[in-house]
PQR file with spaces between the fields and no chain letter, atoms N, CA, C, O and H, PARSE charges and radii, in Angstrom:
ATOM       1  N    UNK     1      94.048  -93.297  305.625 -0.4000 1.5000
ATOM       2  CA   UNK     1      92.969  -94.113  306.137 -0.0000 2.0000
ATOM       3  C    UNK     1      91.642  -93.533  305.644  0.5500 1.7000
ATOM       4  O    UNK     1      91.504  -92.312  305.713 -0.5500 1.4000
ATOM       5  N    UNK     2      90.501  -94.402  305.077 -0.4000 1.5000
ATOM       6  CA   UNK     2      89.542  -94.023  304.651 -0.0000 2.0000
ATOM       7  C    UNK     2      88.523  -93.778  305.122  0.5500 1.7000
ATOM       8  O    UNK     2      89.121  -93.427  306.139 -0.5500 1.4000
ATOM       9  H    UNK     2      90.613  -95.394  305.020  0.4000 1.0000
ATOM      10  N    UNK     3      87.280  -93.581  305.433 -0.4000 1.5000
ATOM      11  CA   UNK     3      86.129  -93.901  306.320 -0.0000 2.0000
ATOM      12  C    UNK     3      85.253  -92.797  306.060  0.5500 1.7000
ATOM      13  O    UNK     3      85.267  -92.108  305.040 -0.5500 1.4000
ATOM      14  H    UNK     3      86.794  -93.867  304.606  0.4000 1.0000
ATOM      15  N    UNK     4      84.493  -92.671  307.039 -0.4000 1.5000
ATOM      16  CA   UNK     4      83.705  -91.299  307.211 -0.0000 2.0000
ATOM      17  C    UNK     4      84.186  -90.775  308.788  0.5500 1.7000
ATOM      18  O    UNK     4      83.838  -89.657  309.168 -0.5500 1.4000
ATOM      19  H    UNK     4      84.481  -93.231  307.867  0.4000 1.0000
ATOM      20  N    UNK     5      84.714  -91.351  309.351 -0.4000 1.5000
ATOM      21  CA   UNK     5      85.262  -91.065  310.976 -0.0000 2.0000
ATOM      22  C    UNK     5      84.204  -90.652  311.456  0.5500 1.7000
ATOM      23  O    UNK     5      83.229  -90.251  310.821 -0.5500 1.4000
ATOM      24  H    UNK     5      84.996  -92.259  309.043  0.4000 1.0000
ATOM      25  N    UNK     6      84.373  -90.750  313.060 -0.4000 1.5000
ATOM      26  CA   UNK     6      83.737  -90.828  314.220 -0.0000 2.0000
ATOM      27  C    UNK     6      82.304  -89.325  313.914  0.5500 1.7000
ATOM      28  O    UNK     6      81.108  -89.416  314.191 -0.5500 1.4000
ATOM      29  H    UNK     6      85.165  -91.075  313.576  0.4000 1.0000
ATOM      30  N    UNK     7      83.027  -88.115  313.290 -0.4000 1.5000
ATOM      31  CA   UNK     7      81.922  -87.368  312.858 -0.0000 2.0000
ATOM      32  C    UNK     7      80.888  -87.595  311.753  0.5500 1.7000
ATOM      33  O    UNK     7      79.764  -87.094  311.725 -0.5500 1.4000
ATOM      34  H    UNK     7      83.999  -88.041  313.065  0.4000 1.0000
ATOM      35  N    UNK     8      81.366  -88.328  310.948 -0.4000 1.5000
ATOM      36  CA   UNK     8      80.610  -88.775  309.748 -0.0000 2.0000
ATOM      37  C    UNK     8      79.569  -89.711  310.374  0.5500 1.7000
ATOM      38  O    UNK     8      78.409  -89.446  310.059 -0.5500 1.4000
ATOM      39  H    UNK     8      82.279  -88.734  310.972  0.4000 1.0000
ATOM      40  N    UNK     9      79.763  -90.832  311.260 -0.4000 1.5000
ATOM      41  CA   UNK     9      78.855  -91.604  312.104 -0.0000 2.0000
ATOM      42  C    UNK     9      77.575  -90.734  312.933  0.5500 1.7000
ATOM      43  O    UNK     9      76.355  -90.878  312.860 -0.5500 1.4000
ATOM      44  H    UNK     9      80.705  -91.048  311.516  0.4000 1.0000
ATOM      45  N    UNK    10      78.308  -89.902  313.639 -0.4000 1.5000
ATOM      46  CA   UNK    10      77.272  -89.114  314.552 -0.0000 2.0000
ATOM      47  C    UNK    10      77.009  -88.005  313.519  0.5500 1.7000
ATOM      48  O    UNK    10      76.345  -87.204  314.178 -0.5500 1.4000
ATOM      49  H    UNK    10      79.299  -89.785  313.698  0.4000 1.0000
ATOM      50  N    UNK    11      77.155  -87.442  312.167 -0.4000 1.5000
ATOM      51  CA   UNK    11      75.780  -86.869  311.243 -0.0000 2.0000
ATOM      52  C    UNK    11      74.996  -87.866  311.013  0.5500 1.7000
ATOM      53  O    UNK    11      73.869  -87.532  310.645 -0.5500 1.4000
ATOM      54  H    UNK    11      77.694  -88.092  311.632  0.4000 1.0000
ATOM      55  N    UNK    12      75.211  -89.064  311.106 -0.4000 1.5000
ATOM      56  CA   UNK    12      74.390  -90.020  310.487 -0.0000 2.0000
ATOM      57  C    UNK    12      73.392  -90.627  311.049  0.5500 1.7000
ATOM      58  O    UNK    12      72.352  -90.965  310.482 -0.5500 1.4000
ATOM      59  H    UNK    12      76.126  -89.335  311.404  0.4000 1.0000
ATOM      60  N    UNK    13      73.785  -90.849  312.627 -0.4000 1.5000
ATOM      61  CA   UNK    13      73.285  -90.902  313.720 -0.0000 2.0000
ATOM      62  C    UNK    13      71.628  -90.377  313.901  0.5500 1.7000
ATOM      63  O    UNK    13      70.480  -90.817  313.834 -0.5500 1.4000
ATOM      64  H    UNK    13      74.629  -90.575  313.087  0.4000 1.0000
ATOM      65  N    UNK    14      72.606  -88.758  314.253 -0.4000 1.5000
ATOM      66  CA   UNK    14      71.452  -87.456  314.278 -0.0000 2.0000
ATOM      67  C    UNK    14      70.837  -87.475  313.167  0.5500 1.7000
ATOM      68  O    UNK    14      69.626  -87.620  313.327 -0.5500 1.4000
ATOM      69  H    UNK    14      73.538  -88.401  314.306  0.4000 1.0000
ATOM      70  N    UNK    15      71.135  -87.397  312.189 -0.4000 1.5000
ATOM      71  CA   UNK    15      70.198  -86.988  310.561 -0.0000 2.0000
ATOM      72  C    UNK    15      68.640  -88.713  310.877  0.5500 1.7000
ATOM      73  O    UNK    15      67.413  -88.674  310.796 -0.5500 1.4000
ATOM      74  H    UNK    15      72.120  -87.280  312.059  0.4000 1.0000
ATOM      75  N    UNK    16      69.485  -89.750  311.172 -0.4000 1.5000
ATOM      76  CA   UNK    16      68.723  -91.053  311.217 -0.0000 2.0000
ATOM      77  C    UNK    16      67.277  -90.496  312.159  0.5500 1.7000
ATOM      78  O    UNK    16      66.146  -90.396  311.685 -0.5500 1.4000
ATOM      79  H    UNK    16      70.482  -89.781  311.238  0.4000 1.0000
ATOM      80  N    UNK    17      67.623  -90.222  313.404 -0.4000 1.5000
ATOM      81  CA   UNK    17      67.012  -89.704  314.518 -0.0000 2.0000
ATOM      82  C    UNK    17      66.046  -88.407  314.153  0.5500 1.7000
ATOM      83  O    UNK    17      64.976  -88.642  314.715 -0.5500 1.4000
ATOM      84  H    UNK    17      68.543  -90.304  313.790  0.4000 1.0000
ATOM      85  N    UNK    18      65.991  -87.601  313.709 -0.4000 1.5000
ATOM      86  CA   UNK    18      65.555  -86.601  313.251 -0.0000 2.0000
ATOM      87  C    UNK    18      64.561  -87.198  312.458  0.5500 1.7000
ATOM      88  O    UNK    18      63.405  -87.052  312.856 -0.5500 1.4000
ATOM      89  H    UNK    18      66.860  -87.410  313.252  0.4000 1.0000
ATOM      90  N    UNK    19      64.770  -87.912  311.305 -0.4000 1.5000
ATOM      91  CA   UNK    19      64.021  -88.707  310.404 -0.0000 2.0000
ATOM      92  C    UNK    19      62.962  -89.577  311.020  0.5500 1.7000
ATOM      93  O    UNK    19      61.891  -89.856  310.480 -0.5500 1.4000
ATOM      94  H    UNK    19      65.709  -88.031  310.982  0.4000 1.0000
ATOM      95  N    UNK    20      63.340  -89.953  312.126 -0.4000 1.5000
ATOM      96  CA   UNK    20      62.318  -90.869  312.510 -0.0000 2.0000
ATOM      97  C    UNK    20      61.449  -90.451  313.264  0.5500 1.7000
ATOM      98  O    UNK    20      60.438  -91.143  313.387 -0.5500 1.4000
ATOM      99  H    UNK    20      64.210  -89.727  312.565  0.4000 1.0000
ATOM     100  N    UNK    21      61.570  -89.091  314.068 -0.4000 1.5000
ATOM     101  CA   UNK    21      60.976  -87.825  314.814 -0.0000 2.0000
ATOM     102  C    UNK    21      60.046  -87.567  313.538  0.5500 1.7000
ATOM     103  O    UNK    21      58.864  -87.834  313.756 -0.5500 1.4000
ATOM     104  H    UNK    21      62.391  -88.529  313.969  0.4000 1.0000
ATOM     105  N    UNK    22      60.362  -87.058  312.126 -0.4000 1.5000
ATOM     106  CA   UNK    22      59.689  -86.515  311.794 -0.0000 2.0000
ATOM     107  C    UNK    22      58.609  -87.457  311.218  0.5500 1.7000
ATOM     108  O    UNK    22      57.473  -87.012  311.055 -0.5500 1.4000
ATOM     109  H    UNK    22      61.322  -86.841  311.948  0.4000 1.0000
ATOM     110  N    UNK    23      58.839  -88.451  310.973 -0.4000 1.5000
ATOM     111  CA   UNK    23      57.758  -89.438  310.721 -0.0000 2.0000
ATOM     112  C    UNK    23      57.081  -89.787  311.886  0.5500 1.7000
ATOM     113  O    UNK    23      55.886  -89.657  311.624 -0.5500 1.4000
ATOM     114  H    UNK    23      59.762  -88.812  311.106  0.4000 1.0000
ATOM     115  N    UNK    24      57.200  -90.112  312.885 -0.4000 1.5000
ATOM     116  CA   UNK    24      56.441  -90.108  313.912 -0.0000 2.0000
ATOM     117  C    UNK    24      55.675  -89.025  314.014  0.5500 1.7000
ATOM     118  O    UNK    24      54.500  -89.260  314.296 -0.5500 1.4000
ATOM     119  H    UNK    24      58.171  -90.216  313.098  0.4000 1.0000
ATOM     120  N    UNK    25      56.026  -87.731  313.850 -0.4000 1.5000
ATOM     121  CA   UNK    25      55.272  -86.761  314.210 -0.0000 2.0000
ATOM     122  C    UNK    25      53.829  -86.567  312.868  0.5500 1.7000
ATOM     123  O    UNK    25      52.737  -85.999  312.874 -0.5500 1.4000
ATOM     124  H    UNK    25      56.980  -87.540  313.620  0.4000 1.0000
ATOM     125  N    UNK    26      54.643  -87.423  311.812 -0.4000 1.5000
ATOM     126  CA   UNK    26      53.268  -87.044  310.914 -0.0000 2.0000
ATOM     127  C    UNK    26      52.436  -88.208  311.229  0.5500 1.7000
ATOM     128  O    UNK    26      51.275  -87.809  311.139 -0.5500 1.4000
ATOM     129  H    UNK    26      55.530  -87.885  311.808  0.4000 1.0000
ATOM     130  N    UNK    27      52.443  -89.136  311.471 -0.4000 1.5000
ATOM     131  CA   UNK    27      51.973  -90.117  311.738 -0.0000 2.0000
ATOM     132  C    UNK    27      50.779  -89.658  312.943  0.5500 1.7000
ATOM     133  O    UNK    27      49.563  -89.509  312.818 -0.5500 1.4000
ATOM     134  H    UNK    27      53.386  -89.460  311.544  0.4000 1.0000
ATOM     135  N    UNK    28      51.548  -89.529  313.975 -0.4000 1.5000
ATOM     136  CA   UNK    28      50.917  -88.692  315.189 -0.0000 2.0000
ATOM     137  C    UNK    28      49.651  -87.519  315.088  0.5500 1.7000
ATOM     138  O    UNK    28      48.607  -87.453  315.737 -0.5500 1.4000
ATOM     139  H    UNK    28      52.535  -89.650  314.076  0.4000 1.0000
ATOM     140  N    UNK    29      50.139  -86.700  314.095 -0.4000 1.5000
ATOM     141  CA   UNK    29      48.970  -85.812  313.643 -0.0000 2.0000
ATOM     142  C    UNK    29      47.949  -86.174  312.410  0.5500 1.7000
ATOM     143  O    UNK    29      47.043  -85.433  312.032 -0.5500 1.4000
ATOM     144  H    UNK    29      50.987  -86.754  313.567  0.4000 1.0000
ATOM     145  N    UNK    30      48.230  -87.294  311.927 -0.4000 1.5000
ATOM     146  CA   UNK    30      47.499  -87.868  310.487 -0.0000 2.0000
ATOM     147  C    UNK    30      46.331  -88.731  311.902  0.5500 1.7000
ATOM     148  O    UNK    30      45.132  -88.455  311.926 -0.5500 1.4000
ATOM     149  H    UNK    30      48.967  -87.897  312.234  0.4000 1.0000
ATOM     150  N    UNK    31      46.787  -89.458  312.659 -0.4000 1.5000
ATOM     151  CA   UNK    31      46.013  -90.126  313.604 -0.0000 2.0000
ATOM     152  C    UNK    31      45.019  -89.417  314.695  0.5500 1.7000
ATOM     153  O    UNK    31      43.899  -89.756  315.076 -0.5500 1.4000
ATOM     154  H    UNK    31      47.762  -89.682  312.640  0.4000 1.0000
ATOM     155  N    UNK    32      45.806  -88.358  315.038 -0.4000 1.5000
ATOM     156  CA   UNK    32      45.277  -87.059  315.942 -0.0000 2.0000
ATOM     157  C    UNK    32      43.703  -86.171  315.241  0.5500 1.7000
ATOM     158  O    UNK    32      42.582  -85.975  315.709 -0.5500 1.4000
ATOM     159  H    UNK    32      46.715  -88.082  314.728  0.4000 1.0000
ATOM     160  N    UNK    33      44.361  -85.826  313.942 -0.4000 1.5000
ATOM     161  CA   UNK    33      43.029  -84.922  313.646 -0.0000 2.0000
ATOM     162  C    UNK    33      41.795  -86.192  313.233  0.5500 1.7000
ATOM     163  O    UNK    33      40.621  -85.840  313.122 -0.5500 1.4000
ATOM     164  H    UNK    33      45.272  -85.986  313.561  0.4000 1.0000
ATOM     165  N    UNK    34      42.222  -87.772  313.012 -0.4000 1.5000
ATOM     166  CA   UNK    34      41.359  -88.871  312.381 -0.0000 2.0000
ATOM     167  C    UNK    34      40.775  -88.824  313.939  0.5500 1.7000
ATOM     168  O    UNK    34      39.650  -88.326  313.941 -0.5500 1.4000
ATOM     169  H    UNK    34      43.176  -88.057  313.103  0.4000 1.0000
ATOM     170  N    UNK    35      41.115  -89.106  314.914 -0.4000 1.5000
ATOM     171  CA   UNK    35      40.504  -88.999  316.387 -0.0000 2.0000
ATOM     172  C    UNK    35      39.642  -88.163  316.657  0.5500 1.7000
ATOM     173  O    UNK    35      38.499  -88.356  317.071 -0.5500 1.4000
ATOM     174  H    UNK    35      42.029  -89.510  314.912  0.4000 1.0000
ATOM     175  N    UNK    36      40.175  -87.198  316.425 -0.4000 1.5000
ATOM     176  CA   UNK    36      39.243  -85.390  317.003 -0.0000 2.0000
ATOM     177  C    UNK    36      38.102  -85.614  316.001  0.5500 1.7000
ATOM     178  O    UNK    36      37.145  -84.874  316.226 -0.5500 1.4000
ATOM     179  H    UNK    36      41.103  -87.042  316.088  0.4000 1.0000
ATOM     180  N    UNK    37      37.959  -86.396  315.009 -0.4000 1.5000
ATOM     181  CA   UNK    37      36.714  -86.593  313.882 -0.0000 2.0000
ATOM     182  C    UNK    37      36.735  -85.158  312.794  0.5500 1.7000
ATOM     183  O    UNK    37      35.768  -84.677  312.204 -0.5500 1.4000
ATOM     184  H    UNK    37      38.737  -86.997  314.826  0.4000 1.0000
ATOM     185  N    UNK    38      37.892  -84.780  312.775 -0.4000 1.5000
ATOM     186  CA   UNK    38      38.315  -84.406  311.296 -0.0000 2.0000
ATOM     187  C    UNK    38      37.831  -86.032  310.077  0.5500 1.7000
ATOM     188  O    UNK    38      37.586  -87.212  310.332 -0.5500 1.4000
ATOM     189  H    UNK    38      38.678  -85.171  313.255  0.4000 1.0000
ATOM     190  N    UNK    39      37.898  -85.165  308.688 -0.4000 1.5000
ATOM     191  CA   UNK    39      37.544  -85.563  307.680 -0.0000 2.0000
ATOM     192  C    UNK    39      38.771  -86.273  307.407  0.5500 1.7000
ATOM     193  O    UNK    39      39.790  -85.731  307.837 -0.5500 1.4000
ATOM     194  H    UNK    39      38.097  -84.207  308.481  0.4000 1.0000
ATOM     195  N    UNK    40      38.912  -87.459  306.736 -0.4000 1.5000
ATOM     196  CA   UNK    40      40.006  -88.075  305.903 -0.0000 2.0000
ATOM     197  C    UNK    40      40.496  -87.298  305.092  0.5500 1.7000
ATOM     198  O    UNK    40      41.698  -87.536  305.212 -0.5500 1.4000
ATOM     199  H    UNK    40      38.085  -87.899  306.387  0.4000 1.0000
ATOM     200  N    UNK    41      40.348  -86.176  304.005 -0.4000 1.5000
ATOM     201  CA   UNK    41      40.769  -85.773  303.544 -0.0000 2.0000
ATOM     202  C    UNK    41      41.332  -84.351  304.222  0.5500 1.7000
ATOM     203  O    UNK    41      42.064  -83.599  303.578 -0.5500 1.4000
ATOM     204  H    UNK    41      39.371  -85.983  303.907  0.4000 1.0000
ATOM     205  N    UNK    42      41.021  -84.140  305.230 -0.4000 1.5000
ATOM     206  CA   UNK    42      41.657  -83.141  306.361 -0.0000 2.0000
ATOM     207  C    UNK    42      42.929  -83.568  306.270  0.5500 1.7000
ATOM     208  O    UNK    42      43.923  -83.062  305.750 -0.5500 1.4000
ATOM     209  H    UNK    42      40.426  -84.751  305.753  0.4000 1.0000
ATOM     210  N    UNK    43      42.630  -85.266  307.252 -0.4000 1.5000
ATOM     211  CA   UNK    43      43.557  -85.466  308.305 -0.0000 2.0000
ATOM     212  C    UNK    43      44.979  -85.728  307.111  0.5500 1.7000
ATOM     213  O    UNK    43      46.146  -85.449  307.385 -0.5500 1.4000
ATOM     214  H    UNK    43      41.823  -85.677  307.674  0.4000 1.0000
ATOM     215  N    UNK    44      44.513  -86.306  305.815 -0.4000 1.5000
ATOM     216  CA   UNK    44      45.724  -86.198  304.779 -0.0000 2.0000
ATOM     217  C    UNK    44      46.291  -85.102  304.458  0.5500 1.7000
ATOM     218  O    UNK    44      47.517  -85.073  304.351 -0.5500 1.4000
ATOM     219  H    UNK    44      43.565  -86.533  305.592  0.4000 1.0000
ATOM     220  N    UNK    45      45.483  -83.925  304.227 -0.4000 1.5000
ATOM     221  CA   UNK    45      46.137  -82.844  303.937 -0.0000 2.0000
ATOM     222  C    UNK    45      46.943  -82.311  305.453  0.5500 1.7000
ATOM     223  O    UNK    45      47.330  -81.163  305.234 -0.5500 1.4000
ATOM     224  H    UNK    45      44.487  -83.949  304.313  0.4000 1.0000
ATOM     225  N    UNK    46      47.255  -82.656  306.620 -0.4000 1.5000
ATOM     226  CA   UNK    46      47.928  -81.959  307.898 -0.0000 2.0000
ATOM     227  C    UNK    46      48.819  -83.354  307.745  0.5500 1.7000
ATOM     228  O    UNK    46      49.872  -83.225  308.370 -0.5500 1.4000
ATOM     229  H    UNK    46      46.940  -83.588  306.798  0.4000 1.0000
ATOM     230  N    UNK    47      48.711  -84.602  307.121 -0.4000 1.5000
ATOM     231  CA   UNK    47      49.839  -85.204  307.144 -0.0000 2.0000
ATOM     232  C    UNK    47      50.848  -84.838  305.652  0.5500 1.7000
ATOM     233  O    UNK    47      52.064  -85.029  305.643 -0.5500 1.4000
ATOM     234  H    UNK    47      47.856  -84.707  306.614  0.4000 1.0000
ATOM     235  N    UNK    48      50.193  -84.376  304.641 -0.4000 1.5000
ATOM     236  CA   UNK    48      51.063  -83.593  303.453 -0.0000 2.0000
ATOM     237  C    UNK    48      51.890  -82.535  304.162  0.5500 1.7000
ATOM     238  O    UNK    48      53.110  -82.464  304.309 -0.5500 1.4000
ATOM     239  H    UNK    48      49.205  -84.220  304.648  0.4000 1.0000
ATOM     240  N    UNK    49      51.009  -81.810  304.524 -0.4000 1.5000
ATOM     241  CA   UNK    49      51.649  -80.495  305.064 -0.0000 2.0000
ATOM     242  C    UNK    49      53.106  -80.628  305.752  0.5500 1.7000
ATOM     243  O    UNK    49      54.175  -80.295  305.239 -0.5500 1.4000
ATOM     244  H    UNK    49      50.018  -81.867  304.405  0.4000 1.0000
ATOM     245  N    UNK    50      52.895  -81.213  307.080 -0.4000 1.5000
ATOM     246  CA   UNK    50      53.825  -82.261  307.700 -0.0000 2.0000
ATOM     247  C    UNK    50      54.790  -82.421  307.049  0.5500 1.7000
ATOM     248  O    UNK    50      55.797  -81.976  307.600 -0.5500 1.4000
ATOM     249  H    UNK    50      52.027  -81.483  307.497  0.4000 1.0000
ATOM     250  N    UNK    51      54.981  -82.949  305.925 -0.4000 1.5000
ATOM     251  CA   UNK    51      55.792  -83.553  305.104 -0.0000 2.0000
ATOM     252  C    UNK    51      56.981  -83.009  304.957  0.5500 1.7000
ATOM     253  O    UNK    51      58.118  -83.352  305.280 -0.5500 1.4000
ATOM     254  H    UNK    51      54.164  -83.310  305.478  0.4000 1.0000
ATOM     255  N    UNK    52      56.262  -81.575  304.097 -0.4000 1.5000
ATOM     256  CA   UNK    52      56.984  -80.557  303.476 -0.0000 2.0000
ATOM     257  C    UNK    52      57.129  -79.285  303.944  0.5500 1.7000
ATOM     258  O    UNK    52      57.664  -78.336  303.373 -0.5500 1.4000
ATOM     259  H    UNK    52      55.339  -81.297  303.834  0.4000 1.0000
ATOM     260  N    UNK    53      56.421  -79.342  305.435 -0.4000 1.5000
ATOM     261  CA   UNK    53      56.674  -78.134  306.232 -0.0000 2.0000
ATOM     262  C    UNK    53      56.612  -78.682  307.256  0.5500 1.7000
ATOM     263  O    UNK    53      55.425  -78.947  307.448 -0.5500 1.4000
ATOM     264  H    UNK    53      55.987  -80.114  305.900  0.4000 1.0000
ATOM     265  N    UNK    54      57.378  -79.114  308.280 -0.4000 1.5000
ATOM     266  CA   UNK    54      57.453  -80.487  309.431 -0.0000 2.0000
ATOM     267  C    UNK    54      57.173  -79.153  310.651  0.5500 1.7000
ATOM     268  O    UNK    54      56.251  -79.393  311.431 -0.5500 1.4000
ATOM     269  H    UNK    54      58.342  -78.899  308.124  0.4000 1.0000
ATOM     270  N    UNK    55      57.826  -77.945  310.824 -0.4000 1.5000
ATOM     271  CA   UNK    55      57.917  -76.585  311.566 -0.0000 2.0000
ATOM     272  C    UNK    55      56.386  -76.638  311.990  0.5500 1.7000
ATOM     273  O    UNK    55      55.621  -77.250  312.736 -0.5500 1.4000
ATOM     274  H    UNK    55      58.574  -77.750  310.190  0.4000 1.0000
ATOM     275  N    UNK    56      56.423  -75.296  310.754 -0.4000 1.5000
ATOM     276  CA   UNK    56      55.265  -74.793  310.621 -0.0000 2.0000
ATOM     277  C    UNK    56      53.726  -75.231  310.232  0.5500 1.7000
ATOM     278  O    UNK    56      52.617  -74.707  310.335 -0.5500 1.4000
ATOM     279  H    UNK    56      57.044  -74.799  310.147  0.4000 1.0000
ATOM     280  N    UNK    57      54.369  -76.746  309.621 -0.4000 1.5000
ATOM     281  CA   UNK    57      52.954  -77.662  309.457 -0.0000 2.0000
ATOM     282  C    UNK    57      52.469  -77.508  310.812  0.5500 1.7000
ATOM     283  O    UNK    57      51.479  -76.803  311.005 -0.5500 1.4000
ATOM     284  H    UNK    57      55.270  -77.172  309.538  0.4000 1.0000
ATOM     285  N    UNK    58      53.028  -78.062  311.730 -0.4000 1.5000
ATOM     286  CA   UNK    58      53.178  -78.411  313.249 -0.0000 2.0000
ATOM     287  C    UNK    58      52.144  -77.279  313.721  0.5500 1.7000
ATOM     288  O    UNK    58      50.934  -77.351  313.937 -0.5500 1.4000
ATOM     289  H    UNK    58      53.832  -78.636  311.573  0.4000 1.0000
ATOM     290  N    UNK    59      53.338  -75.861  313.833 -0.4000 1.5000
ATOM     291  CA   UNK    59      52.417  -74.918  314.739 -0.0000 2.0000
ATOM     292  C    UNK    59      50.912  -74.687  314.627  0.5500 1.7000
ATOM     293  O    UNK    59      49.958  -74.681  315.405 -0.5500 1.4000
ATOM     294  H    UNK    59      54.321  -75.802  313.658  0.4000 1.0000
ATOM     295  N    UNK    60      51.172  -74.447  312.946 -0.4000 1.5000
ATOM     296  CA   UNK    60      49.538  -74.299  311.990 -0.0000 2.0000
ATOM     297  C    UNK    60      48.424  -75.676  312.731  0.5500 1.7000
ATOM     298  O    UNK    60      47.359  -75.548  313.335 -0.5500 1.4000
ATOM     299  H    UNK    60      51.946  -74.452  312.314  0.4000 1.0000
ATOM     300  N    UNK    61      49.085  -76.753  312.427 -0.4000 1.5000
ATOM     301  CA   UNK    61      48.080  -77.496  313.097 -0.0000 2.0000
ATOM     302  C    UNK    61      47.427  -77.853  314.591  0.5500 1.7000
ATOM     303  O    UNK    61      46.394  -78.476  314.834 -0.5500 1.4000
ATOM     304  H    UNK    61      49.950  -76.857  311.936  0.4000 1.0000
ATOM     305  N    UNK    62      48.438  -77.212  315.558 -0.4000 1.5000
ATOM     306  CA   UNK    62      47.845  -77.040  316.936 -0.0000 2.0000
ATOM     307  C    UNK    62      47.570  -76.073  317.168  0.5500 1.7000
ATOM     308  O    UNK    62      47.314  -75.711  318.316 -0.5500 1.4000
ATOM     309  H    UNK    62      49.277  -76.706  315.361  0.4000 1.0000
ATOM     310  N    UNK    63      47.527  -75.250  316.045 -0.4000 1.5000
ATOM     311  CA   UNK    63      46.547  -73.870  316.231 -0.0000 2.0000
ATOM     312  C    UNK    63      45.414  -73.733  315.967  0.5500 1.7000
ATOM     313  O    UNK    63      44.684  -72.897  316.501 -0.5500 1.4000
ATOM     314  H    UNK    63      47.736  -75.544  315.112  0.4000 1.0000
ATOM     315  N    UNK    64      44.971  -74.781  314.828 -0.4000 1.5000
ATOM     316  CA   UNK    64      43.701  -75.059  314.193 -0.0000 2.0000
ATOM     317  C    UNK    64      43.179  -76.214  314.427  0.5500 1.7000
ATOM     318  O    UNK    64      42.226  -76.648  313.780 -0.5500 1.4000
ATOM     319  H    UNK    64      45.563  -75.460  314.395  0.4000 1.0000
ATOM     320  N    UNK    65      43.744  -76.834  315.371 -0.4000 1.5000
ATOM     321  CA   UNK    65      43.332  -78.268  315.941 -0.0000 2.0000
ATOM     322  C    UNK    65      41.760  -77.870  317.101  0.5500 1.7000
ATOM     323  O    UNK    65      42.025  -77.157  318.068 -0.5500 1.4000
ATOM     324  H    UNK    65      44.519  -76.482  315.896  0.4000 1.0000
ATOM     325  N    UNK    66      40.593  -78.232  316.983 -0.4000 1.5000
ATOM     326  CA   UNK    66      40.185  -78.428  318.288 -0.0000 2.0000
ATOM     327  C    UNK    66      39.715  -79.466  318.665  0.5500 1.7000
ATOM     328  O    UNK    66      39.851  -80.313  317.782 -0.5500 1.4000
ATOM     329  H    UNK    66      40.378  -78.812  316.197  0.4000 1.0000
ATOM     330  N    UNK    67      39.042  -79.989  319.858 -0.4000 1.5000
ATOM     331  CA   UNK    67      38.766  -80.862  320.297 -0.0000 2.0000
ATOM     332  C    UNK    67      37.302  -81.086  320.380  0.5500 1.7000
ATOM     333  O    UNK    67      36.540  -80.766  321.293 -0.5500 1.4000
ATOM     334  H    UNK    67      38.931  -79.301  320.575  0.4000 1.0000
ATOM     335  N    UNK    68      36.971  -81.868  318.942 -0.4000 1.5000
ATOM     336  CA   UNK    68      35.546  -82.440  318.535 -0.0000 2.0000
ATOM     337  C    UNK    68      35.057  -83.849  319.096  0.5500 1.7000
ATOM     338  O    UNK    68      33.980  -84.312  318.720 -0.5500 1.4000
ATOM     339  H    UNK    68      37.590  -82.128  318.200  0.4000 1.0000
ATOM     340  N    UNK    69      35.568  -84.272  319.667 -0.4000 1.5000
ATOM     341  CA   UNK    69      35.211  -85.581  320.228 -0.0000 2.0000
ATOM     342  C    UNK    69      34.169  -85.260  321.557  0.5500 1.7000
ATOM     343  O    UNK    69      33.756  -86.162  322.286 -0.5500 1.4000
ATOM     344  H    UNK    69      36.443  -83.896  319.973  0.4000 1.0000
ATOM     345  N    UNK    70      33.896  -84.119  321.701 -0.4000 1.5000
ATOM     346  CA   UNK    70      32.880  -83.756  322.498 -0.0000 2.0000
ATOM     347  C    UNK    70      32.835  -83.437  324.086  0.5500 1.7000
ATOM     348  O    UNK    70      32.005  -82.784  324.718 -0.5500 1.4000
ATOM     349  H    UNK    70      34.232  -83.386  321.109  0.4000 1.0000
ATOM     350  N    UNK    71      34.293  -84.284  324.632 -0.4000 1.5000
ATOM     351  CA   UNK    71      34.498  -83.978  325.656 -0.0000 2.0000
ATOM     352  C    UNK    71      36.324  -82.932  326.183  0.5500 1.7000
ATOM     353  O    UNK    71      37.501  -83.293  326.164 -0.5500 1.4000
ATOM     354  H    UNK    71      34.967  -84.815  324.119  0.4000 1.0000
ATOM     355  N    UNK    72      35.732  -81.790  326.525 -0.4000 1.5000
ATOM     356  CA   UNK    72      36.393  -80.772  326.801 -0.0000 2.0000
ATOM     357  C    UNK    72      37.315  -80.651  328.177  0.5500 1.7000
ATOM     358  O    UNK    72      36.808  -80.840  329.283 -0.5500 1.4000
ATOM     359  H    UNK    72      34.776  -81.497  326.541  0.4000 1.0000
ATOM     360  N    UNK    73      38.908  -80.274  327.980 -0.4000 1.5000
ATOM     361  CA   UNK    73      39.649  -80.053  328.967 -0.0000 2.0000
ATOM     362  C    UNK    73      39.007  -79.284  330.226  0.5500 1.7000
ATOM     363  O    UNK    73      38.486  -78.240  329.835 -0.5500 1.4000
ATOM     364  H    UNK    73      39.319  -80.121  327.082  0.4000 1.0000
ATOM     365  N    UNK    74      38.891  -79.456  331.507 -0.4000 1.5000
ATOM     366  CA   UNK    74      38.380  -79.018  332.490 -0.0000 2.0000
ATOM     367  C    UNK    74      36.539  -79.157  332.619  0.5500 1.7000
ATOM     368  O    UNK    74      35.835  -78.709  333.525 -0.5500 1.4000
ATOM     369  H    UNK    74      39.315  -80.304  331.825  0.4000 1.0000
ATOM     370  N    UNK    75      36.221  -79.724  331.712 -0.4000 1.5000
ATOM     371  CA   UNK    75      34.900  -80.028  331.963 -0.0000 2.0000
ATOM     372  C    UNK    75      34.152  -81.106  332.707  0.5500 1.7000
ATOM     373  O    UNK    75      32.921  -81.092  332.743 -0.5500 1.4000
ATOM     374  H    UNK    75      36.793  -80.087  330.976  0.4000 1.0000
């Protein structure tokens, strides 16, 4: 019998899911730093980054993210 069986489905599943996490998430931060009033050519380079470093793009960018829109958490 041929197929990919019931495991071949659920890599495919998960791998699908993952994929769409990680596009959301660049999406999310390409829109995020365009909000905070980062530069267009910022907010492209943290959605490159993203791309090809989905991890560590990530950490790097909520480490170097701040909040320019003028109004501050607890203020």
């Amino acid at each position: 019998m041929g197929g990919i069986g019931m495991l071949g489905v659920l890599f495919l599943l998960v791998s699908l899911g993952l994929l769409l996490l990680h596009v959301a998430l660049c999406i999310w931060a390409f829109r995020d730093a365009r909000e905070r009033g980062y530069s267009s050519e910022f907010a492209l380079l943290v959605l490159i980054a993203l791309l090809f470093f989905p991890i560590v793009g990530l950490i790097l960018y909520l480490i170097i993210r701040e909040d320019r829109r003028g109004n501050r958490p607890g203020r």
